[in-house]
N, CA, C and O atoms as a GROMACS GRO file, in nm:
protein
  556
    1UNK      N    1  -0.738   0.270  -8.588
    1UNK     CA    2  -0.781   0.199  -8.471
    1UNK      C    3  -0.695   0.077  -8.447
    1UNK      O    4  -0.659   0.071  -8.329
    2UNK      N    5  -0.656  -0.012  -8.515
    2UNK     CA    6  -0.616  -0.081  -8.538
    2UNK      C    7  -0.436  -0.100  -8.462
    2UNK      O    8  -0.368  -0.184  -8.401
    3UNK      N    9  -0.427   0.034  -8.514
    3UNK     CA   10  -0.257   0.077  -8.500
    3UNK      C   11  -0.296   0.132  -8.398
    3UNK      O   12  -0.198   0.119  -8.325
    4UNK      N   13  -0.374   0.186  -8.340
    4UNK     CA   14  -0.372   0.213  -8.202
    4UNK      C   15  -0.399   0.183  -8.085
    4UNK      O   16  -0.408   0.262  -7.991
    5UNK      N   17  -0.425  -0.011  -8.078
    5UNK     CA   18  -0.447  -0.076  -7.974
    5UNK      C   19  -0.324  -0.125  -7.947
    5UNK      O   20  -0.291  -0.147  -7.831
    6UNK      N   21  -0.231  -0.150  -8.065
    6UNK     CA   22  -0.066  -0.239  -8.014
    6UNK      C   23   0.032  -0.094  -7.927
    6UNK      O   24   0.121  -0.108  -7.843
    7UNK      N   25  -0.032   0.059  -7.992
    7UNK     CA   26   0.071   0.106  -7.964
    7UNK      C   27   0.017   0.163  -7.829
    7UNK      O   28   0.118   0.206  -7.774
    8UNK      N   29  -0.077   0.183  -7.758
    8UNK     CA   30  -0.150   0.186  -7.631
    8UNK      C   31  -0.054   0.059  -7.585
    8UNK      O   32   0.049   0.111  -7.543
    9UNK      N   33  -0.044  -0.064  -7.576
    9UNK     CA   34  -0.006  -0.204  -7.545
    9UNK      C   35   0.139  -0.172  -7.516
    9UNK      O   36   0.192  -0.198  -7.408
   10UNK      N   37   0.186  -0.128  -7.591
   10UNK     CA   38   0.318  -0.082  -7.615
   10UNK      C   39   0.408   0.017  -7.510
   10UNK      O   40   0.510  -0.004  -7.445
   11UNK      N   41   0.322   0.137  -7.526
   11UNK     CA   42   0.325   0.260  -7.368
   11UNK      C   43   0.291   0.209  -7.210
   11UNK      O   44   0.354   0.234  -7.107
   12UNK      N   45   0.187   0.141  -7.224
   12UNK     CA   46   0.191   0.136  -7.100
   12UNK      C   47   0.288  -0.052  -7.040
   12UNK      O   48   0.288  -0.104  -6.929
   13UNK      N   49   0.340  -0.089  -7.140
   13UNK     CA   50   0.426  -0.189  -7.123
   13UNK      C   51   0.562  -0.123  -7.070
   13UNK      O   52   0.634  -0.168  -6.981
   14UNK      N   53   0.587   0.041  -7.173
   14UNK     CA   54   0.735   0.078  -7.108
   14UNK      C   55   0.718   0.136  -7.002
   14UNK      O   56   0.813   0.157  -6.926
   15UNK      N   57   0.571   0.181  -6.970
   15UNK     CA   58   0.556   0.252  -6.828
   15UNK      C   59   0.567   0.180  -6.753
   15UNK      O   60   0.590   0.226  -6.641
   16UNK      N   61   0.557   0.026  -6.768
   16UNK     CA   62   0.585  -0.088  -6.628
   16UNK      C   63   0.734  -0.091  -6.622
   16UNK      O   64   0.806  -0.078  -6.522
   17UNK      N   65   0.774  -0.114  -6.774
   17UNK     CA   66   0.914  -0.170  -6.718
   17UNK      C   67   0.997  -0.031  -6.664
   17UNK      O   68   1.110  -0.053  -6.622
   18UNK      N   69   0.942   0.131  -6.660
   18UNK     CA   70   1.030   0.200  -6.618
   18UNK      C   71   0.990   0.204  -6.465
   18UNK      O   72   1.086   0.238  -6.395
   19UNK      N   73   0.876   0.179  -6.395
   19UNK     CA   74   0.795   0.175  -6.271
   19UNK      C   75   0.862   0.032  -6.227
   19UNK      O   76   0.871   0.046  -6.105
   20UNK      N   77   0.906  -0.077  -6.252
   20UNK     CA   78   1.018  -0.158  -6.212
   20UNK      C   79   1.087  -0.133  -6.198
   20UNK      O   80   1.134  -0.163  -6.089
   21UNK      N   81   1.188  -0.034  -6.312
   21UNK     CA   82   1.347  -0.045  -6.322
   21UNK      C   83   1.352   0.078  -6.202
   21UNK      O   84   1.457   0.132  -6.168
   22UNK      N   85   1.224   0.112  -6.147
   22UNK     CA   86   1.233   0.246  -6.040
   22UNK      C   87   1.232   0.166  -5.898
   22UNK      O   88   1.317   0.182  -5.811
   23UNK      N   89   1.135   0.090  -5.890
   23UNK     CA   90   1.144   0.020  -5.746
   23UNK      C   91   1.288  -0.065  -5.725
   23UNK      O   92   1.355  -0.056  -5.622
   24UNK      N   93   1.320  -0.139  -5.827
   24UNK     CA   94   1.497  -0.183  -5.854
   24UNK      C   95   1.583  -0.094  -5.766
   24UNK      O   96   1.640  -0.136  -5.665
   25UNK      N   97   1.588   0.028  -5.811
   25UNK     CA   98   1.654   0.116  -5.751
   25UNK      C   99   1.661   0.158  -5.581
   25UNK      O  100   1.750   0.175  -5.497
   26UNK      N  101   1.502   0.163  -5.589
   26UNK     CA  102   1.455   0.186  -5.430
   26UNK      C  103   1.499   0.078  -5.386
   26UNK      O  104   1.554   0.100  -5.278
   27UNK      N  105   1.506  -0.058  -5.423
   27UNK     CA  106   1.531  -0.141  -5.371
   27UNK      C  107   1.698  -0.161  -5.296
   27UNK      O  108   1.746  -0.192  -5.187
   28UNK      N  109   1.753  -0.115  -5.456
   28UNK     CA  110   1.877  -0.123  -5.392
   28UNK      C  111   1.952  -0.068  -5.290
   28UNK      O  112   2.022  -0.117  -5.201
   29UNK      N  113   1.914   0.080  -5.336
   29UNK     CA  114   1.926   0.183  -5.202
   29UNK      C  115   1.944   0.164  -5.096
   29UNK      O  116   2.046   0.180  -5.029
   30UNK      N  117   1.808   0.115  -5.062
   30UNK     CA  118   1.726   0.039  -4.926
   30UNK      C  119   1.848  -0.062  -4.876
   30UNK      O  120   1.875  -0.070  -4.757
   31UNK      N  121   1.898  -0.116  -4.948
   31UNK     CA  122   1.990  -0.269  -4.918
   31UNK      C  123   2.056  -0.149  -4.900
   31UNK      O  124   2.012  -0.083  -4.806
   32UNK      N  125   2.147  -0.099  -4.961
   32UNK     CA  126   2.275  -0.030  -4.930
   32UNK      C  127   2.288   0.051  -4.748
   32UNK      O  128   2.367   0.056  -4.655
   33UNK      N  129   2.135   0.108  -4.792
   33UNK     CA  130   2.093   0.180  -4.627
   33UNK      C  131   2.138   0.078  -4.507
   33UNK      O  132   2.221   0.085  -4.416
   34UNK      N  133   2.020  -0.045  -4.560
   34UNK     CA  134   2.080  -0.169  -4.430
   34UNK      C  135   2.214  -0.192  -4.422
   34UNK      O  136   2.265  -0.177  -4.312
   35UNK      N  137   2.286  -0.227  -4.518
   35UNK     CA  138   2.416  -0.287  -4.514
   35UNK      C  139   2.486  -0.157  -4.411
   35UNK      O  140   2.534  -0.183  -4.301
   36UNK      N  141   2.479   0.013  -4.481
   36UNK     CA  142   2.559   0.080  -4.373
   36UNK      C  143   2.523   0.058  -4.252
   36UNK      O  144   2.618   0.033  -4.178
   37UNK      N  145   2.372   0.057  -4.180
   37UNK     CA  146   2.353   0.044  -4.101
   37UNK      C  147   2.403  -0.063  -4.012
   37UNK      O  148   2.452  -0.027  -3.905
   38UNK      N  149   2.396  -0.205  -4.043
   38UNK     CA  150   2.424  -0.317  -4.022
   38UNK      C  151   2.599  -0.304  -3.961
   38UNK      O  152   2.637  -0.353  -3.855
   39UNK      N  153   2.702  -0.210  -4.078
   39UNK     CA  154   2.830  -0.187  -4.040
   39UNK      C  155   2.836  -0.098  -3.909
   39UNK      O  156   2.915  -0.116  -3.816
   40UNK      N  157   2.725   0.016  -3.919
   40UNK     CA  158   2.783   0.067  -3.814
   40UNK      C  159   2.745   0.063  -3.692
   40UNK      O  160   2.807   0.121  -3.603
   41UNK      N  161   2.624  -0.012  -3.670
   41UNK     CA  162   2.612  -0.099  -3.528
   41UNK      C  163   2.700  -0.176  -3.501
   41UNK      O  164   2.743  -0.166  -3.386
   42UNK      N  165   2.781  -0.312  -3.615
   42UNK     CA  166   2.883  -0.367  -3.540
   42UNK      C  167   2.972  -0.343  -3.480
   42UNK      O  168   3.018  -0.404  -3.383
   43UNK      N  169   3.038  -0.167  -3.574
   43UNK     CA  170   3.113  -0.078  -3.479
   43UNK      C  171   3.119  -0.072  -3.345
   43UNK      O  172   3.210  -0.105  -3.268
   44UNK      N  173   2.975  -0.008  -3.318
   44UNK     CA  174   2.913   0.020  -3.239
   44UNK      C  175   2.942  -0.099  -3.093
   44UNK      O  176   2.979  -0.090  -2.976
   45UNK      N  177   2.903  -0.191  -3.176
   45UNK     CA  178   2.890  -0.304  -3.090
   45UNK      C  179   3.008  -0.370  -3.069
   45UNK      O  180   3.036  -0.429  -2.965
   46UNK      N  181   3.067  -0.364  -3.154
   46UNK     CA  182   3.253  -0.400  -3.087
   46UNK      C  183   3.308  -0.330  -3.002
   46UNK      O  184   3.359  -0.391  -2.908
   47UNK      N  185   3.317  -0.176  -3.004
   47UNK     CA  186   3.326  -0.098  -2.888
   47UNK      C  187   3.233  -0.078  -2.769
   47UNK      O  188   3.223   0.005  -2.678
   48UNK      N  189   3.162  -0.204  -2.815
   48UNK     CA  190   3.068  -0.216  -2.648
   48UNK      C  191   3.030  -0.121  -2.633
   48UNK      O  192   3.055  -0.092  -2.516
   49UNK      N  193   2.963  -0.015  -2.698
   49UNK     CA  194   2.891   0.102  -2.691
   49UNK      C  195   2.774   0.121  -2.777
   49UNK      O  196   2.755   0.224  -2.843
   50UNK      N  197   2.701   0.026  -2.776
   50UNK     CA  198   2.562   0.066  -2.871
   50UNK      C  199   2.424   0.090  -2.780
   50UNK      O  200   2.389   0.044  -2.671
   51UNK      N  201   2.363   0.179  -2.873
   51UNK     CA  202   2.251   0.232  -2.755
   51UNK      C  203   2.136   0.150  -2.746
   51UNK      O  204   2.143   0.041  -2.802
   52UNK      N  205   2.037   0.180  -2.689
   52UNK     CA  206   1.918   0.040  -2.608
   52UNK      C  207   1.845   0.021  -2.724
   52UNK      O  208   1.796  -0.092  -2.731
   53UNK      N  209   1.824   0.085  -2.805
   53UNK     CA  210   1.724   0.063  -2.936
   53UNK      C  211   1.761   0.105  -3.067
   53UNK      O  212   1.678   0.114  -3.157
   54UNK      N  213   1.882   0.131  -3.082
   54UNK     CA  214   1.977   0.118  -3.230
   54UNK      C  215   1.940  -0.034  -3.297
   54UNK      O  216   1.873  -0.035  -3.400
   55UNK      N  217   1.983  -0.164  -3.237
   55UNK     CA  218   1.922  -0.248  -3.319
   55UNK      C  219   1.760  -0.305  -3.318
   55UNK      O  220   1.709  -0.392  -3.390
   56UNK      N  221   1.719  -0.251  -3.245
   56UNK     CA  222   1.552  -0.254  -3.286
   56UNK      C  223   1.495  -0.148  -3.389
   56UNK      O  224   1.383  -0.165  -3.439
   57UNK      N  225   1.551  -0.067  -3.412
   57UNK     CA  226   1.543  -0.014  -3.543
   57UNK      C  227   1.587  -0.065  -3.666
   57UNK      O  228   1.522  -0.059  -3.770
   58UNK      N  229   1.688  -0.111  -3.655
   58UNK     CA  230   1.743  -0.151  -3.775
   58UNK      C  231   1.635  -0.326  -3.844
   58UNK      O  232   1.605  -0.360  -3.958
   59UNK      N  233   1.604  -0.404  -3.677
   59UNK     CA  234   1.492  -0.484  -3.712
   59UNK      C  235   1.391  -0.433  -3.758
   59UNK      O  236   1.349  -0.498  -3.854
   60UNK      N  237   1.327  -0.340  -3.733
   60UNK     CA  238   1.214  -0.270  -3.816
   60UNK      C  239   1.229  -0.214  -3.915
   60UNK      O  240   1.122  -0.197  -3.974
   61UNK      N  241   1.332  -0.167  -3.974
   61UNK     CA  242   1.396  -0.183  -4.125
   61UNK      C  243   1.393  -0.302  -4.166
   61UNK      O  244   1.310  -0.340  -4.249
   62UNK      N  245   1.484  -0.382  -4.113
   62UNK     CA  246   1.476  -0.528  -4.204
   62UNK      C  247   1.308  -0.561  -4.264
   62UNK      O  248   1.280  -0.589  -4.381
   63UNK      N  249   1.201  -0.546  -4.141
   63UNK     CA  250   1.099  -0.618  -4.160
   63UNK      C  251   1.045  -0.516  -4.252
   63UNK      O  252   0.994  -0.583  -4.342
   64UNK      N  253   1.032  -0.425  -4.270
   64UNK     CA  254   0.974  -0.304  -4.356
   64UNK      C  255   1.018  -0.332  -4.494
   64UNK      O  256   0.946  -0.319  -4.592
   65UNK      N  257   1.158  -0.378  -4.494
   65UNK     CA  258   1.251  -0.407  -4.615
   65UNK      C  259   1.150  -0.590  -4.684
   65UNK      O  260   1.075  -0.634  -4.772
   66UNK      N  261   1.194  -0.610  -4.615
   66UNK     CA  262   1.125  -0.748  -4.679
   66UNK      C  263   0.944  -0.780  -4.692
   66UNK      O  264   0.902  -0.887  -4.735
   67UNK      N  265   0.847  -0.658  -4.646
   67UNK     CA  266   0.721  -0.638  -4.647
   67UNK      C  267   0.708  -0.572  -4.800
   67UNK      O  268   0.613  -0.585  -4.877
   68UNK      N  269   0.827  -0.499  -4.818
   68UNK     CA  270   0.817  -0.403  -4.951
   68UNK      C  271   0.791  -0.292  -4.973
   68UNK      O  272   0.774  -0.238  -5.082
   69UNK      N  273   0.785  -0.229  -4.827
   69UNK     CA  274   0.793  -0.065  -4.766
   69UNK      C  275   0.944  -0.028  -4.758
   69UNK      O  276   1.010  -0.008  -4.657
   70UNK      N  277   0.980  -0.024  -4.880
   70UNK     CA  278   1.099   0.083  -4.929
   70UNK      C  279   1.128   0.184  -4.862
   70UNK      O  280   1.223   0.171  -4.785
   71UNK      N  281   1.072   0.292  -4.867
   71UNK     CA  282   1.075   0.400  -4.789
   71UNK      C  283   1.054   0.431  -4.664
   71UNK      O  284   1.116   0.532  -4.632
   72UNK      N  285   0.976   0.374  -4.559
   72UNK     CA  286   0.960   0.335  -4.448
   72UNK      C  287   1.143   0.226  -4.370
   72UNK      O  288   1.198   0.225  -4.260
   73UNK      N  289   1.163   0.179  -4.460
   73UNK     CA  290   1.273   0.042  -4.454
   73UNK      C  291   1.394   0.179  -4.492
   73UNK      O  292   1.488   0.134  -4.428
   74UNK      N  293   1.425   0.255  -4.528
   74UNK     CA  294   1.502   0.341  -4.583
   74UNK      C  295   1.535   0.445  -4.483
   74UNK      O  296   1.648   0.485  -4.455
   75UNK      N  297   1.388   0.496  -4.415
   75UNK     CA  298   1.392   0.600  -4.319
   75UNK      C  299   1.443   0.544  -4.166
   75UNK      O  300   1.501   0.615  -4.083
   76UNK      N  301   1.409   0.408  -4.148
   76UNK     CA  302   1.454   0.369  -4.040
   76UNK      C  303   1.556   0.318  -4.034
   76UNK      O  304   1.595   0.299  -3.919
   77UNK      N  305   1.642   0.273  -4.141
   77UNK     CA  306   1.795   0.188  -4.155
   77UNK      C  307   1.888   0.352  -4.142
   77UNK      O  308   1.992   0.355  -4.077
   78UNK      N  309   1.851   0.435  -4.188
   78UNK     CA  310   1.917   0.572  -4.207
   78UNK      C  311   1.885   0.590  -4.077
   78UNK      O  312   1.993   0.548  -4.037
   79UNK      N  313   1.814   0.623  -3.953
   79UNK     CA  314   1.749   0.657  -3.835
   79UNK      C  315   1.872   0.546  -3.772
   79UNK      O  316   1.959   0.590  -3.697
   80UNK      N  317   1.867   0.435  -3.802
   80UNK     CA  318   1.938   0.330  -3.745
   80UNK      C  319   2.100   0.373  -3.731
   80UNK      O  320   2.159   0.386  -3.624
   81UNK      N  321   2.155   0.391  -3.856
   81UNK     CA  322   2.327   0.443  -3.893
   81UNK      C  323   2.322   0.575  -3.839
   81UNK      O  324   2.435   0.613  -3.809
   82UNK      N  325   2.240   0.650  -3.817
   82UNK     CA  326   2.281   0.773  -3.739
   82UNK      C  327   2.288   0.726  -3.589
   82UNK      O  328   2.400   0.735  -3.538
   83UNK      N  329   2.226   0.697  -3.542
   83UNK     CA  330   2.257   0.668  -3.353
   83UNK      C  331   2.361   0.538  -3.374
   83UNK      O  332   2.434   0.498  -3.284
   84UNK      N  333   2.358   0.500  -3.458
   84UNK     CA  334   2.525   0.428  -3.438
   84UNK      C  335   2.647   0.510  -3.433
   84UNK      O  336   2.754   0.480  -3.380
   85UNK      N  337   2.626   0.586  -3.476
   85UNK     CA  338   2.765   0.681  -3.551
   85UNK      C  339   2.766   0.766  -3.463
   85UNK      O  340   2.874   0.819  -3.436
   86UNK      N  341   2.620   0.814  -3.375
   86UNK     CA  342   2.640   0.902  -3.248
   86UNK      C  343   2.704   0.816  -3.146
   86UNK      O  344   2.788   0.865  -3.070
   87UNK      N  345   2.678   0.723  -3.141
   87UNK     CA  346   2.722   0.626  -3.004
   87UNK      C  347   2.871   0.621  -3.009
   87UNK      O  348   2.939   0.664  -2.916
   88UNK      N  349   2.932   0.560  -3.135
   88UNK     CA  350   3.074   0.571  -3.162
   88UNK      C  351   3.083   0.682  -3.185
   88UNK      O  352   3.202   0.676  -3.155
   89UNK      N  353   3.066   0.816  -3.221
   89UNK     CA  354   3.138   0.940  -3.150
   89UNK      C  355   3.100   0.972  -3.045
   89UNK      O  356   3.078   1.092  -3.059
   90UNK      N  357   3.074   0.943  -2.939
   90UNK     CA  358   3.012   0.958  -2.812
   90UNK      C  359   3.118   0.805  -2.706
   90UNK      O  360   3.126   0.775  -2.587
   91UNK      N  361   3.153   0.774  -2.780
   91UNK     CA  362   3.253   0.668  -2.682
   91UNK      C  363   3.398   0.713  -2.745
   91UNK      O  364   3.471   0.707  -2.646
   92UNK      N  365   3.457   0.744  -2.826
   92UNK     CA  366   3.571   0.807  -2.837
   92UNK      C  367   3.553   0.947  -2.787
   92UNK      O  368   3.659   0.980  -2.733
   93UNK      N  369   3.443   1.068  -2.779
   93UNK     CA  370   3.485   1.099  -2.682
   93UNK      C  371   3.477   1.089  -2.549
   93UNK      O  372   3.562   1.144  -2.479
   94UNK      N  373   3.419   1.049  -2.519
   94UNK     CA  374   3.431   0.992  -2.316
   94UNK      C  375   3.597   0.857  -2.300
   94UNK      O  376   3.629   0.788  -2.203
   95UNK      N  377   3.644   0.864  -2.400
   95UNK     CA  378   3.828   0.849  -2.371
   95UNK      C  379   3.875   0.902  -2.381
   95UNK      O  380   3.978   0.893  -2.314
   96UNK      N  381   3.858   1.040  -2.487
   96UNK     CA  382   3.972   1.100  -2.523
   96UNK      C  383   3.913   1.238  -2.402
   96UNK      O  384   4.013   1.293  -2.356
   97UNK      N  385   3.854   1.265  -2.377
   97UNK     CA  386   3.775   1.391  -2.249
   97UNK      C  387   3.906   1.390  -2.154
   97UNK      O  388   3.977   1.485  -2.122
   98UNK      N  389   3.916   1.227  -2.111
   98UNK     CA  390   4.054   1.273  -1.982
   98UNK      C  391   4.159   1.274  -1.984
   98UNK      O  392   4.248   1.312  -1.908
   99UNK      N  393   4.151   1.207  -2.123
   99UNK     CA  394   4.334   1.188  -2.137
   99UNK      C  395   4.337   1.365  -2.199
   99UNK      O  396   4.410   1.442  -2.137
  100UNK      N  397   4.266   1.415  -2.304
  100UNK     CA  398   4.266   1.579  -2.274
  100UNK      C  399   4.307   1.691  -2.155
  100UNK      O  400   4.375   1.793  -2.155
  101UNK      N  401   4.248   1.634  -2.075
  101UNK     CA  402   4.223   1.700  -1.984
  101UNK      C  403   4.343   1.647  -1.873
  101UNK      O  404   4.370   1.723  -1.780
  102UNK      N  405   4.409   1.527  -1.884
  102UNK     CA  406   4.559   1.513  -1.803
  102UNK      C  407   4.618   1.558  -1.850
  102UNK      O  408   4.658   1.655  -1.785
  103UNK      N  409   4.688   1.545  -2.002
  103UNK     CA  410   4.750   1.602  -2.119
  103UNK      C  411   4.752   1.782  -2.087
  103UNK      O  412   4.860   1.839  -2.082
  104UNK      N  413   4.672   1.828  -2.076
  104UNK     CA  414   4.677   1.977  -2.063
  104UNK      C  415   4.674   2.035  -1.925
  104UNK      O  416   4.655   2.154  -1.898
  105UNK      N  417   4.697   1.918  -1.826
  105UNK     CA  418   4.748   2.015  -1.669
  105UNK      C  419   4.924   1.912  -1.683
  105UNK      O  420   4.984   1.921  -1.576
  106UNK      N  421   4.964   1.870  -1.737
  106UNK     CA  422   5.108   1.868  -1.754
  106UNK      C  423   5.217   1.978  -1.799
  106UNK      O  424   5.188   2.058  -1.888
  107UNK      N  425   5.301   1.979  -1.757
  107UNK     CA  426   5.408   2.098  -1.781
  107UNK      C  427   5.485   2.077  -1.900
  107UNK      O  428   5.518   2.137  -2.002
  108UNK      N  429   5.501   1.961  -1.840
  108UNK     CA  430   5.670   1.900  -1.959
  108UNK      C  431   5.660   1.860  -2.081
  108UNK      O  432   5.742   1.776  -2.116
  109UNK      N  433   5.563   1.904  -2.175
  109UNK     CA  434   5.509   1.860  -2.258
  109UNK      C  435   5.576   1.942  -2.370
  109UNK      O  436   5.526   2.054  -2.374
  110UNK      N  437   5.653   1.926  -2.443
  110UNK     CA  438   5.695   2.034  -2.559
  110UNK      C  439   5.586   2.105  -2.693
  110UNK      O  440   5.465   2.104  -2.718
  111UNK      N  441   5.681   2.148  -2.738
  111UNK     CA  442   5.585   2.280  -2.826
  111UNK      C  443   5.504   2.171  -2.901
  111UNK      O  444   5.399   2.144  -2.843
  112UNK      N  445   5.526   2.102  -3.015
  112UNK     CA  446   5.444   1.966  -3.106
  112UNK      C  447   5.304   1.925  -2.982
  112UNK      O  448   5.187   1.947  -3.012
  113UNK      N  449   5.335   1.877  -2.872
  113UNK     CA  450   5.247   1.809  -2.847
  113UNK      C  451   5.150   1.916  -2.775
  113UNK      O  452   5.033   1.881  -2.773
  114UNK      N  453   5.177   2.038  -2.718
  114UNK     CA  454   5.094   2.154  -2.667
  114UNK      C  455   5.002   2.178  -2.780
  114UNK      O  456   4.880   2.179  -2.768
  115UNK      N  457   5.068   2.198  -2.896
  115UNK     CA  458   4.958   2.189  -3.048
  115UNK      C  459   4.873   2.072  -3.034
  115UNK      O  460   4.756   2.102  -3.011
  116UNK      N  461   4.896   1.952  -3.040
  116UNK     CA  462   4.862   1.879  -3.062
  116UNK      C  463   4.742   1.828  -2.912
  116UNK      O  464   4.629   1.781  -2.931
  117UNK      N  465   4.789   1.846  -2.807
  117UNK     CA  466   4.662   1.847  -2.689
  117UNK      C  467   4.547   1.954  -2.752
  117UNK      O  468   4.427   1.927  -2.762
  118UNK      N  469   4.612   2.083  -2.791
  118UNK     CA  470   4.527   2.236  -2.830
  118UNK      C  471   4.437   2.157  -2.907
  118UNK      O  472   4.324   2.130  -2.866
  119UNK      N  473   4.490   2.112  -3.033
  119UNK     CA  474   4.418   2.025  -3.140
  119UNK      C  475   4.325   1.950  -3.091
  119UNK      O  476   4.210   1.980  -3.122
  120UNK      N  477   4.341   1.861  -3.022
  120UNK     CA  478   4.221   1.762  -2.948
  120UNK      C  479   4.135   1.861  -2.859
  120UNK      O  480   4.018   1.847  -2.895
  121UNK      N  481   4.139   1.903  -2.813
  121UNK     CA  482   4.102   1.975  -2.712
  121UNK      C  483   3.931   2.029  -2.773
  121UNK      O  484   3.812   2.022  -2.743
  122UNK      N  485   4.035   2.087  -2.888
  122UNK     CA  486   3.962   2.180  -2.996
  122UNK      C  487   3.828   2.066  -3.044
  122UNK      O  488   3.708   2.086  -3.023
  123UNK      N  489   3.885   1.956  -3.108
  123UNK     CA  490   3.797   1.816  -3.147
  123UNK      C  491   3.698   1.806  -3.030
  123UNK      O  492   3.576   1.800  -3.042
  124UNK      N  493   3.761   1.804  -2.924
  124UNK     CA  494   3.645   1.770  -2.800
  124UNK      C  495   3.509   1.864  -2.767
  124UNK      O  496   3.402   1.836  -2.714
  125UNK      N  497   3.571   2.000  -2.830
  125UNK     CA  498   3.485   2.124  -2.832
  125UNK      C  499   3.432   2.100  -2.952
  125UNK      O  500   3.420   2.219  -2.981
  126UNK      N  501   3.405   2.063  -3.014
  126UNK     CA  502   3.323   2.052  -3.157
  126UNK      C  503   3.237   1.917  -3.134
  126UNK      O  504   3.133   1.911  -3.199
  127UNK      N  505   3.259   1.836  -3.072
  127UNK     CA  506   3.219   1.691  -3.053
  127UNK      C  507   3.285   1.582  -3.183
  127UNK      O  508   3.211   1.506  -3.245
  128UNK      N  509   3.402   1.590  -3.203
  128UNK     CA  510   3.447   1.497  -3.288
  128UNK      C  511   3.534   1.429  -3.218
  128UNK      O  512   3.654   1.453  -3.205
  129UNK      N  513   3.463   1.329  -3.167
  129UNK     CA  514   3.523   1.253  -3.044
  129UNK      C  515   3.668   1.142  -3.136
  129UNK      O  516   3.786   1.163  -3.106
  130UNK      N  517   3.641   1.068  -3.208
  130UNK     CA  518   3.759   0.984  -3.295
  130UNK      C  519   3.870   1.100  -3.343
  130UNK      O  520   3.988   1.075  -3.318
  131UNK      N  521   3.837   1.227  -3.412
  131UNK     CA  522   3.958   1.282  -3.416
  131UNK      C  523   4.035   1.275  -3.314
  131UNK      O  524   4.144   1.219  -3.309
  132UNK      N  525   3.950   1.363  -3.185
  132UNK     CA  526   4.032   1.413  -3.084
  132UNK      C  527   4.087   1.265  -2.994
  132UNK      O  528   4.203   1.276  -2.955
  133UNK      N  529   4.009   1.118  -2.954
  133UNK     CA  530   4.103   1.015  -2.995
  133UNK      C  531   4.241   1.005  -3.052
  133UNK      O  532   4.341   0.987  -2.983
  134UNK      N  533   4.242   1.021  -3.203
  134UNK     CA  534   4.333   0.988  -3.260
  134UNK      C  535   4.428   1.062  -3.242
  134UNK      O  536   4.536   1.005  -3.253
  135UNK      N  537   4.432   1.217  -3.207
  135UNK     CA  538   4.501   1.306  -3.137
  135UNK      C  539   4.579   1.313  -3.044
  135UNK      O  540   4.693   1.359  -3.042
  136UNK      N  541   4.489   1.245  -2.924
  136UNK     CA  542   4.576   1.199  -2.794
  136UNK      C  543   4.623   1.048  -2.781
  136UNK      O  544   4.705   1.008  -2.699
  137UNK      N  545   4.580   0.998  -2.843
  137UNK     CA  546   4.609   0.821  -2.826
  137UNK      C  547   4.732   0.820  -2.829
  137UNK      O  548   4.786   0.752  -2.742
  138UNK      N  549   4.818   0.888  -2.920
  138UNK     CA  550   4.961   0.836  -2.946
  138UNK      C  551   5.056   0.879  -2.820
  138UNK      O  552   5.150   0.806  -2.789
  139UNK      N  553   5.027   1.004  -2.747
  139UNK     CA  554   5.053   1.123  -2.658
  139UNK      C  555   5.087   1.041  -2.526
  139UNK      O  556   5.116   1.100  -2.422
   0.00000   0.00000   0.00000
């Protein structure tokens, strides 16, 4: 009996510190989630293309984050970095759409860059708007 009140004391002491060293984690996560998020709205927002409620999400992360709703703060910072990342592929392509599309009613264009319009073209048909950008920008 005796030996079995310290070592009861004992178990559920490592069950705290592993139920800490677990929220630690969530915690960090969570930060990491905001921080991407946080990057890719500024993106977003340097190219003057961010959408009407990308950063009101990411505020309702923050506040979720600092209430101590981990997971809630996790689902919406992730919710947040995705419509950023749509917005910036969604504004490279609505530049690269016409310069595509001048690029490929030109004649004089040699064999390299006919690949290389084809190539974008191709990006624009998939929706990878920054490839197909980086494709025609130089062109």
């Amino acid at each position: 009996m005796k030996i079995t009140l310290p070592l009861k004391t004992l178990s559920y002491a490592i069950l705290l510190c592993g139920a800490f060293a677990a929220h630690a984690e969530t915690t960090a996560s969570t930060t990491q989630m905001l921080e991407a998020a946080r990057a890719s709205i500024k993106s977003a927002n340097d190219l003057g293309w961010i959408w009407r409620d990308t950063e009101d999400k990411l505020k309702e992360a923050e506040t979720a984050a600092a209430a101590g709703d981990d997971a809630t703060a996790a689902k919406l910072a992730k919710s947040a970095k995705a419509q950023a990342d749509i917005a910036i592929n969604q504004y490279y392509l609505e530049k690269a759409k016409p310069r595509v599309a001048a690029l490929q009613a030109k004649k004089d264009l040699s064999a390299s860059q006919k690949k290389m319009v084809q190539d974008a073209a191709q990006a624009v048909a998939n929706a990878e708007g920054k490839k197909a950008y980086d494709i025609v920008n130089p062109l």
